[in-house]
DOLOTI-589620 format. One line per 10 residues: number of its first residue (from 1); their letters; for each residue x, y, z of C-alpha. Coordinates in Angstrom, 2 decimals. Last residue first. Layout:
NUM	A	X/Y/Z  ...
This chain:
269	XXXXXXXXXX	18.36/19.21/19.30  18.86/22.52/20.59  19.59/23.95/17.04  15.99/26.27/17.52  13.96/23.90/15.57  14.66/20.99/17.57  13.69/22.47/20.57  10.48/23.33/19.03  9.65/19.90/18.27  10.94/18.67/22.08
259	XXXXXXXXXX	8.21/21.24/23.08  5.13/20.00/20.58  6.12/15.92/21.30  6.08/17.29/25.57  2.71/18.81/25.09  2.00/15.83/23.11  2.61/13.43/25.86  0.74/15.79/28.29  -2.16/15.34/26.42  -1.86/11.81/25.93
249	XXXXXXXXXX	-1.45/11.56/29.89  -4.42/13.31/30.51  -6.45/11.42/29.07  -4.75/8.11/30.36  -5.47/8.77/33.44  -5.58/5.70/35.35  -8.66/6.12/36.93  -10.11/7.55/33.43  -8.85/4.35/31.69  -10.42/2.49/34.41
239	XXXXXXXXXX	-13.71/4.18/34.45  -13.77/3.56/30.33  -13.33/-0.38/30.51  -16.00/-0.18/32.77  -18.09/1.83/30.61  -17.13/-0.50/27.54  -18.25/-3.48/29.57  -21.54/-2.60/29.98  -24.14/-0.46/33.08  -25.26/1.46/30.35
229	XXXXXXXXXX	-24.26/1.48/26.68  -21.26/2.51/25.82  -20.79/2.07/21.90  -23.35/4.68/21.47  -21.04/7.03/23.00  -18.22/6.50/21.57  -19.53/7.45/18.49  -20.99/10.49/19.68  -17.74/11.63/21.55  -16.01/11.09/18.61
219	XXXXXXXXXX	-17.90/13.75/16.81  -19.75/12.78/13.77  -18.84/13.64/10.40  -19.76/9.88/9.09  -16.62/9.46/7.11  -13.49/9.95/8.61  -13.94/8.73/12.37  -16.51/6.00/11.34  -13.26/5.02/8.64  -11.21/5.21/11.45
209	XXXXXXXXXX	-13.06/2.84/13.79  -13.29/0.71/11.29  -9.44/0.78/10.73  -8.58/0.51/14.57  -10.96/-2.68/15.21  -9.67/-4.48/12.38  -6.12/-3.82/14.07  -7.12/-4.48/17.50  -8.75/-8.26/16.19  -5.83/-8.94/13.91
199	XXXXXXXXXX	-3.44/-8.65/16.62  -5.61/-10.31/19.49  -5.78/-13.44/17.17  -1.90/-12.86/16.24  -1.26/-12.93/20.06  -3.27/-16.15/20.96  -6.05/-14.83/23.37  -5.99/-15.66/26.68  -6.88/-12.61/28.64  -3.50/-11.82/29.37
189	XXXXXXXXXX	-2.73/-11.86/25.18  -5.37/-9.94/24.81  -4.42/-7.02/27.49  -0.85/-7.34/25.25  -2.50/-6.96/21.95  -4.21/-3.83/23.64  -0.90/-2.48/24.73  0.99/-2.58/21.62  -1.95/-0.79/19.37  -2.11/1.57/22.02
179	XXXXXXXXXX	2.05/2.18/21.15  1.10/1.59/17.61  -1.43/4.34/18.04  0.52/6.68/19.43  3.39/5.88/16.80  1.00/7.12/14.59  0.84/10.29/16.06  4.49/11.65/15.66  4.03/13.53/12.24  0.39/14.03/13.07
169	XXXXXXXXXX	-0.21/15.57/16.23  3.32/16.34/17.58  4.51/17.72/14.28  1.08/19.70/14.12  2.29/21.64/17.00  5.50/21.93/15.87  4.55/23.34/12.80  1.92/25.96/13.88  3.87/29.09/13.67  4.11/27.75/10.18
159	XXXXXXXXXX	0.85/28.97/9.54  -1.29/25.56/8.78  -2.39/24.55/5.66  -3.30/20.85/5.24  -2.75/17.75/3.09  -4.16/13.76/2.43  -2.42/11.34/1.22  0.56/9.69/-1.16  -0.80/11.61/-3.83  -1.51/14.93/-2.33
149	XXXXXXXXXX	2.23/15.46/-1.50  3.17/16.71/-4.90  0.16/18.54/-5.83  -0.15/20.50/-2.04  3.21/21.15/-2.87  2.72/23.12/-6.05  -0.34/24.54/-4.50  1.82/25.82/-1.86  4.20/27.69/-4.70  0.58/29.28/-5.75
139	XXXXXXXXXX	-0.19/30.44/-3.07  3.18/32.48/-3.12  6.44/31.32/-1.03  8.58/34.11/-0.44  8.23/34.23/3.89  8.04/30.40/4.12  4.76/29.12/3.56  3.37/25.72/6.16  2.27/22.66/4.57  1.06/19.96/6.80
129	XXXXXXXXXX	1.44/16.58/4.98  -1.35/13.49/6.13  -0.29/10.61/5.01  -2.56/7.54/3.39  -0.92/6.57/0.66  0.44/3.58/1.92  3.92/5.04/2.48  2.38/8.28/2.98  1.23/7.09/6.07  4.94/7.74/7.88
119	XXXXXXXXXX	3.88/10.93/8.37  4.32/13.95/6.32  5.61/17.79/7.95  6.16/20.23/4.82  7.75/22.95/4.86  7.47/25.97/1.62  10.64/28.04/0.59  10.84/30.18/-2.35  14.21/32.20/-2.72  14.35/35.61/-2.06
109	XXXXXXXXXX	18.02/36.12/-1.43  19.73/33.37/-2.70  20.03/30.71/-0.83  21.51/29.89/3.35  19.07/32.45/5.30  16.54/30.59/3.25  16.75/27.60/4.29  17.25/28.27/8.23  14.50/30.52/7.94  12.32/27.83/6.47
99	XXXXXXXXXX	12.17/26.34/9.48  13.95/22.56/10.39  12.03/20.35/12.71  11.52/17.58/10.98  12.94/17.74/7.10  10.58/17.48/4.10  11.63/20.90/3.10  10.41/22.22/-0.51  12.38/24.35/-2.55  10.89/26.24/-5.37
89	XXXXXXXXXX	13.22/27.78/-8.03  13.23/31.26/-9.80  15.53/32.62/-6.18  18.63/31.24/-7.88  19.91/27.74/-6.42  23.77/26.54/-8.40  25.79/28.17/-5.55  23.26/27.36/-2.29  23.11/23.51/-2.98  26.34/22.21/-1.72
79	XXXXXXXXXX	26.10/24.41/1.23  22.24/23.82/1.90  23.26/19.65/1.60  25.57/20.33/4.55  23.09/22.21/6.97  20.64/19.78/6.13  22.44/16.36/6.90  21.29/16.64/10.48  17.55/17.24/9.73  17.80/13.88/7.87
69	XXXXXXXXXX	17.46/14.26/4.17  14.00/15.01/1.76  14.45/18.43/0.71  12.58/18.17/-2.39  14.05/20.89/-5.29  11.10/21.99/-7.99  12.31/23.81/-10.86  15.39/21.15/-11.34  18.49/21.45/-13.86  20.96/23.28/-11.64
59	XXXXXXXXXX	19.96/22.29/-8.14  19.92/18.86/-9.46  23.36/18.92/-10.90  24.55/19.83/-8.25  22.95/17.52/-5.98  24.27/14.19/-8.36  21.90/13.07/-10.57  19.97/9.91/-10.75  17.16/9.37/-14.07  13.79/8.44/-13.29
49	XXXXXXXXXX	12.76/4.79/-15.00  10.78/4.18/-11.69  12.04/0.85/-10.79  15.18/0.59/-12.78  16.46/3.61/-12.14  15.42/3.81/-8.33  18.00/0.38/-8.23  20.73/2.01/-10.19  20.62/4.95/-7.66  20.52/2.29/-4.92
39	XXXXXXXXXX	23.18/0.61/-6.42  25.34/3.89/-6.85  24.83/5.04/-3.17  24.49/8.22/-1.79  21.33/9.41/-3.15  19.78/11.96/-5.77  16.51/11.54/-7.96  15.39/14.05/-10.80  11.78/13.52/-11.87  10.54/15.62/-15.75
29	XXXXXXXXXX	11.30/11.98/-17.52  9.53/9.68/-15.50  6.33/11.78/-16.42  3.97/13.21/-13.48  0.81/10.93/-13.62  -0.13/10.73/-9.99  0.82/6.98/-9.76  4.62/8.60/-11.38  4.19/11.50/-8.10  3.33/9.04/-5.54
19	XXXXXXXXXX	6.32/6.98/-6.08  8.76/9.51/-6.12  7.08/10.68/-2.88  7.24/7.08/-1.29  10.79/7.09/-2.68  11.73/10.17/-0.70  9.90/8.92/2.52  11.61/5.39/2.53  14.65/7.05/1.73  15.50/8.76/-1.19
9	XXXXXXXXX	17.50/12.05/-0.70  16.98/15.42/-2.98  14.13/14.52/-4.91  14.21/16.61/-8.04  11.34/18.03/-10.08  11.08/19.00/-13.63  7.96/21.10/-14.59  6.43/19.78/-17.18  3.10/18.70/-15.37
């Protein structure tokens, strides 16, 4: 690893990265960090030992570039980037809803540009980042990113035609399961459990069910299946969840994730 690499904004996602990368063994020295504030720059100094540059100075020094802002702040960052960028570097987009077109219309001609869509996981490790190639990235630039964002969780391939659908899946799906999460520690709470009993009790719940999910390659209709067992309580719980419709519901609530995704990407955010 002696590439240098520069994290271009350090939020909660940026530092998660930066984080990911030192566990991974990439050396303190070859990580650039940029952000706003001096005691926050100060502060990422003296947890990672990384050194904080300005974005110049990044985009001058760095091989690797991580686009890690607020879609909003892109446009900006691009101009202050675009005069010290040649097309030998690889930039990487953590930014929602932005395409690589919009990067690269904005560097050098030819330029390297691969999106990435993390969830809010990574901050335990356990994200899942789609990668998607702009039209000069190689296999080898997605590798790149696939080694960055592999240590705070898991990563996939997907076409970037596929973005916004995977957005709606994955970078917005955990607050699906909050939001059931939410509900179920409500349905406890009417049943007359004390909330943090009913809390503990959903969560434990969740991460089994998870793990099942994950690691015994059945289908989730299997495993749901042989927790229903005839004429039980997990069959009537079912009924009413089909009465009500929630299937269809989270279908049409990522439909509507997917189309608010691409709405973003085309400026009409």
């Amino acid at each position: 690893m002696t590439q240098t690499v520069a994290v271009l904004g350090t939020g909660k996602i940026g530092e998660a990265l930066l984080s990911g990368m030192i566990r991974a063994g990439w050396r303190s020295a070859d990580l650039l960090v940029t952000t706003r504030r001096a005691d926050r720059a100060n502060e990422l100094r003296t947890r990672y030992g990384v050194e904080p540059v300005t974005n110049a100075e990044a985009a001058k020094r760095a091989d690797t570039l991580i686009l890690a802002v607020k879609p909003q702040d892109m446009g900006k960052l691009l101009d202050e980037l675009a005069p010290h960028i040649t097309a030998d570097r690889l930039v990487i987009s953590a930014a929602a809803g932005i395409p690589t077109s919009f990067i690269e219309e904005r560097l050098t001609a030819g330029t390297p540009v691969v999106r990435v869509m993390p969830n809010t996981p990574v901050l335990v490790d356990e994200g899942m980042s789609v990668i998607s190639a702009g039209s000069h990235a190689t296999a080898e630039h997605l590798a790149h990113a696939e080694e960055i964002f592999g240590g705070v969780g898991k990563t996939l391939r997907v076409p970037e035609s596929q973005q916004d659908a995977a957005t709606a899946l994955s970078g917005s799906g955990p607050a699906y399961f909050y939001f059931l999460v939410e509900a179920m520690t409500d349905a406890g709470i009417l049943l007359g459990l004390p909330r943090a009993q009913a809390h503990d009790l959903i969560v434990q719940a969740a991460i089994g069910a998870a793990i099942m999910l994950r690691d015994s390659g059945e289908h989730p209709v299997k495993l749901r299946e042989a927790v229903t067992s005839p004429a039980g309580t997990t069959i009537s719980a079912i009924r009413e969840l089909e009465n009500h419709g929630v299937r269809a519901a989270l279908i049409a609530a990522i439909e509507a994730a997917r189309d608010r995704s691409r709405e973003l990407a085309s400026g009409n955010g």
